[in-house]
C-alpha positions in Angstrom: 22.9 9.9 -8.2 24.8 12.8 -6.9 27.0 12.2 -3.9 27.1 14.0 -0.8 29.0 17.0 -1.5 26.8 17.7 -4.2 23.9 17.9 -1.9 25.6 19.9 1.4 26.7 22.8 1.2 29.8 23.2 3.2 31.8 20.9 5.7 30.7 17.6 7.1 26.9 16.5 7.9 25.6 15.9 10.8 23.9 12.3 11.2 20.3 14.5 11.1 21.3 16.7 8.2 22.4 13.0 6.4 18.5 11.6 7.6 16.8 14.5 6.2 18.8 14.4 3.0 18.0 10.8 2.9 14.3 11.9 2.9 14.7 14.7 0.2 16.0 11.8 -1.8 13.4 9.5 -1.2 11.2 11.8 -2.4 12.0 12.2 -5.7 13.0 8.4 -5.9 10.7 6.7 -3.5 13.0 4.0 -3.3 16.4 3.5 -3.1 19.4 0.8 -2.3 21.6 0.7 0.3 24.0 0.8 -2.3 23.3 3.7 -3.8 23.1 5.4 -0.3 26.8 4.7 0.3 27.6 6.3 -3.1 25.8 9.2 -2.1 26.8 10.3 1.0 29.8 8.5 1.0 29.7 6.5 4.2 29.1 2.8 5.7 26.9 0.2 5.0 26.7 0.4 8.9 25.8 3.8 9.0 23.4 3.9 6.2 21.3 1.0 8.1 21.4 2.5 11.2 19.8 5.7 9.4 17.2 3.3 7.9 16.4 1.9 11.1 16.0 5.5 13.2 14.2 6.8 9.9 11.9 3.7 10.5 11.4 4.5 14.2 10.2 7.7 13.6 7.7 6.5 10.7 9.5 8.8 7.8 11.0 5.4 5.8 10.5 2.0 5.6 13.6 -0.9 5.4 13.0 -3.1 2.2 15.3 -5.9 1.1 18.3 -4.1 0.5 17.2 -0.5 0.7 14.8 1.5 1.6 11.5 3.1 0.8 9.6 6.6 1.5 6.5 6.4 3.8 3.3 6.7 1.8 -0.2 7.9 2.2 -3.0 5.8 1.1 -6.0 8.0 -0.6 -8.2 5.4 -1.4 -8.3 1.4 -0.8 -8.9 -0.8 -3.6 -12.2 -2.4 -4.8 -12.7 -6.0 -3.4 -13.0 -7.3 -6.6 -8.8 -6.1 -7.3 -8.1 -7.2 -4.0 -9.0 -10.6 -4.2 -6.8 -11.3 -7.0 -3.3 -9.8 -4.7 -1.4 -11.7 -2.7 -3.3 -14.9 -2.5 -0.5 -17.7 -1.1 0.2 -14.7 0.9 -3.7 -14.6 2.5 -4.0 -18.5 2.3 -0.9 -18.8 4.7 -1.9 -16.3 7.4 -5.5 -17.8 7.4 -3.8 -21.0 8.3 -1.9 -19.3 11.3 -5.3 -17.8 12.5 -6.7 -21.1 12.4 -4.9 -22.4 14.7 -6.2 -19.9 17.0 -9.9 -21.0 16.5 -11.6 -24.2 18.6 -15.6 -25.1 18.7 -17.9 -23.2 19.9 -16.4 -20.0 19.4 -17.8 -16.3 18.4 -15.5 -14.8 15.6 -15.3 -11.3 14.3 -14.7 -11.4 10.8 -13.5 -7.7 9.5 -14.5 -7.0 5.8 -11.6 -7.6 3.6 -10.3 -10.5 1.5 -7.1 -11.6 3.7 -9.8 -12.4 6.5 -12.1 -14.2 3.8 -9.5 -16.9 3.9 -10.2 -17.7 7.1 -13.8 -18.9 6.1 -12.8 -22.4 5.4 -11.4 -23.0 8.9 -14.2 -22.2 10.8 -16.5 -23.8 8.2 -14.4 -26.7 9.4 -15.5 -26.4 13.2 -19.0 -26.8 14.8 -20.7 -24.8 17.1 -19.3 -21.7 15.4 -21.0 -17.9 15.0 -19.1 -15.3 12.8 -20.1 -12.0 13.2 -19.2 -9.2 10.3 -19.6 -6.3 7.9 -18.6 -8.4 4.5 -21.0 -9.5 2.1 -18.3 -11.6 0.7 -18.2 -13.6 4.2 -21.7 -14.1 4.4 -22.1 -15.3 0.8 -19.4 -17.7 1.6 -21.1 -19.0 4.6 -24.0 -18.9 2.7 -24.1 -23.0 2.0 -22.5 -23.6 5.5 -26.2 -24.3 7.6 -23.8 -25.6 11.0 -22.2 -21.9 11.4 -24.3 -19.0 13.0 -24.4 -16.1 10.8 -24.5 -12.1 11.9 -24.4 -9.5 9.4 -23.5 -5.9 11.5 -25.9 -4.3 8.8 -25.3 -0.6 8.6 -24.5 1.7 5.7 -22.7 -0.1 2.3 -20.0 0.8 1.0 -20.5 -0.2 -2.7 -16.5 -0.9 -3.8 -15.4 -3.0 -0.7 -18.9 -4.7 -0.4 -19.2 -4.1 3.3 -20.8 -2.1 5.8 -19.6 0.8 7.7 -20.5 4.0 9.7 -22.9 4.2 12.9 -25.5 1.4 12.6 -22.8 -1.4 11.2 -21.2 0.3 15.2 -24.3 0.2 17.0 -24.5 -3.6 16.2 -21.2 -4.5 16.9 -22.1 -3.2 20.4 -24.5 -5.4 21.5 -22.1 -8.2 20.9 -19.4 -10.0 22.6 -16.7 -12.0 20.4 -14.3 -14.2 21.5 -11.6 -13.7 18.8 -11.5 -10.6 16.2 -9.3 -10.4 12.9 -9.0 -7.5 12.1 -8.3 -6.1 8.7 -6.2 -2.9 7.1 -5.5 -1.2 4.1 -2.4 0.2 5.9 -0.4 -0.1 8.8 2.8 1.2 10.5 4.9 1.3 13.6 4.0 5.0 14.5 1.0 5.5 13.0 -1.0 1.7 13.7 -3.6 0.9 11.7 -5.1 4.0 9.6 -7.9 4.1 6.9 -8.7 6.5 4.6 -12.3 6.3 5.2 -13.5 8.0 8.2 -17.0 5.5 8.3 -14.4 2.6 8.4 -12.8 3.9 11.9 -16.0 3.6 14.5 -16.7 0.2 12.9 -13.2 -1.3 13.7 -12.4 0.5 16.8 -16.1 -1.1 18.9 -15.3 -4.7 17.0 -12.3 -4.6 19.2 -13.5 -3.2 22.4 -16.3 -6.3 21.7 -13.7 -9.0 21.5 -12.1 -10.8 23.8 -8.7 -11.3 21.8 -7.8 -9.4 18.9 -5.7 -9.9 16.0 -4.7 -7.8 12.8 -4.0 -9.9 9.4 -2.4 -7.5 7.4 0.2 -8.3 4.5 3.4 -7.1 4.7 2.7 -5.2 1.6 1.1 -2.5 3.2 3.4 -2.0 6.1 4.9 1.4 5.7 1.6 2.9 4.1 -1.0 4.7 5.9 -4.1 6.7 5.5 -5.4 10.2 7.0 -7.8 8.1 10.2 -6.3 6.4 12.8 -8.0 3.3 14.3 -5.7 1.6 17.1 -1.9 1.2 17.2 -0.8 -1.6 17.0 0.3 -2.7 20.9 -3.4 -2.5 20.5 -3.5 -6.2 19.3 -2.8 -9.4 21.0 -1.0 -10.9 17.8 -0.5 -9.6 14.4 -0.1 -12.1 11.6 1.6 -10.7 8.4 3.6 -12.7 6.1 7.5 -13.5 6.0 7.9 -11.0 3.9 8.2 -8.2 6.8 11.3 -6.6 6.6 13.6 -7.7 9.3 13.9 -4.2 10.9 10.0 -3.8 11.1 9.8 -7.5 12.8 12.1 -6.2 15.2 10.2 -3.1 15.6 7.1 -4.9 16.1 8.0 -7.6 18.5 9.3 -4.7 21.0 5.6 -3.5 21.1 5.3 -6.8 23.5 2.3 -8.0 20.7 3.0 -11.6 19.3 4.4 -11.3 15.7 3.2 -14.5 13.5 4.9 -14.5 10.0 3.1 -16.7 7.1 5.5 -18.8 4.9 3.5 -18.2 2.2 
């Protein structure tokens, strides 16, 4: 890596011409280590964190354990079927944090996506339960449970994620009230909130919320940092957000000043 006075020319940095260095770096490496940030510029530990953190603030880098990563765009989500192999403890473990949200006789948005598919089992487990939602996963899961209410939104399918989207899966979701939502996200960030690279996914999610009473995004900490060309909400948006423990610390921090309750999964 080449240090500092390889990269300036001339005289001592400012801390913005160090930031933006930092980014040109990240660039070509997407990731580096604090470590190696030291090297190159030739400064603190200190000051090379609090770079991270204002880089972070201002949604251009993301803290990772020990180092730090480039902010990246999301083209396209995955298939359901790849999804559901990811990150399973992971999903299991928030589901068990939204459950403890849930009691009888409650309506439950249900977002398409496999983290939110976990939750199935806990309100399987409750009576005088209706889940509303676009996933055909959901409903097939429900499928065998004859005590739980079932709502599909309907709508448009889109064939990879197995879910509906655009106006009609909307114009359902508007004639009904929800006590609770979970919400689910192929990316999400401090600056940017929850973002979707699909522009029929972003009506869908936005009037699930304004339906519900209480809203919560289950999102892994895997895709914190990422984000794709639509935004939905941001994220003081929510009422919680459950992730799992492995959020970075500065991104917990970042979070929790939003005033939304931050729920990590040991998972």
């Amino acid at each position: 890596m080449p240090k500092e006075q390889d990269i300036a020319s001339g005289g001592p940095m400012i801390p913005e011409q160090r930031r933006e260095l930092m980014l040109r770096q990240l660039r070509k490496h997407q990731v580096l280590s604090v470590h190696q940030l030291t090297e190159m510029f030739d400064c603190s530990h200190m000051t090379v964190r609090r770079d991270i953190a204002l880089l972070e603030q201002a949604g251009r880098a993301y803290s990772v354990t020990g180092g730090v990563r480039i902010a990246s765009q999301v083209h396209s989500e995955p298939s359901h079927q790849s999804k559901a192999v990811l990150e399973l403890p992971q999903k299991q473990a928030m589901a068990r944090l939204a459950a403890k949200m849930l009691h009888a006789d409650m309506t439950v948005y249900l977002d398409a996506g496999t983290s939110t598919l976990e939750i199935v089992p806990h309100i399987s487990a409750l009576t005088g339960m209706t889940v509303v939602t676009n996933d055909f996963g959901i409903v097939n899961a429900l499928a065998d449970a004859s005590h739980v209410e079932v709502i599909h939104t309907g709508g448009l399918l889109d064939h990879p994620n197995r879910s509906c989207v655009g106006g009609l899966a909307a114009a359902t979701l508007r004639q009904i009230a929800t006590d609770i939502a979970f919400m689910s996200t192929s990316s999400w960030d401090l600056q940017r909130g929850i973002t979707t690279p699909s522009a029929l996914k972003v009506e869908v999610k936005q009037v699930a919320m304004q339906s519900a009473s209480q809203t919560v995004l289950v999102a892994s900490s895997s895709k914190y940092g990422t984000f794709g060309m639509y935004k939905i909400v941001g994220l003081e948006q929510f009422d919680a957000i459950i992730t799992d423990s492995q959020l970075a610390q500065g991104a917990a921090e970042n979070v929790a000043k939003l005033g939304v309750e931050l729920l990590l999964a040991e998972g």
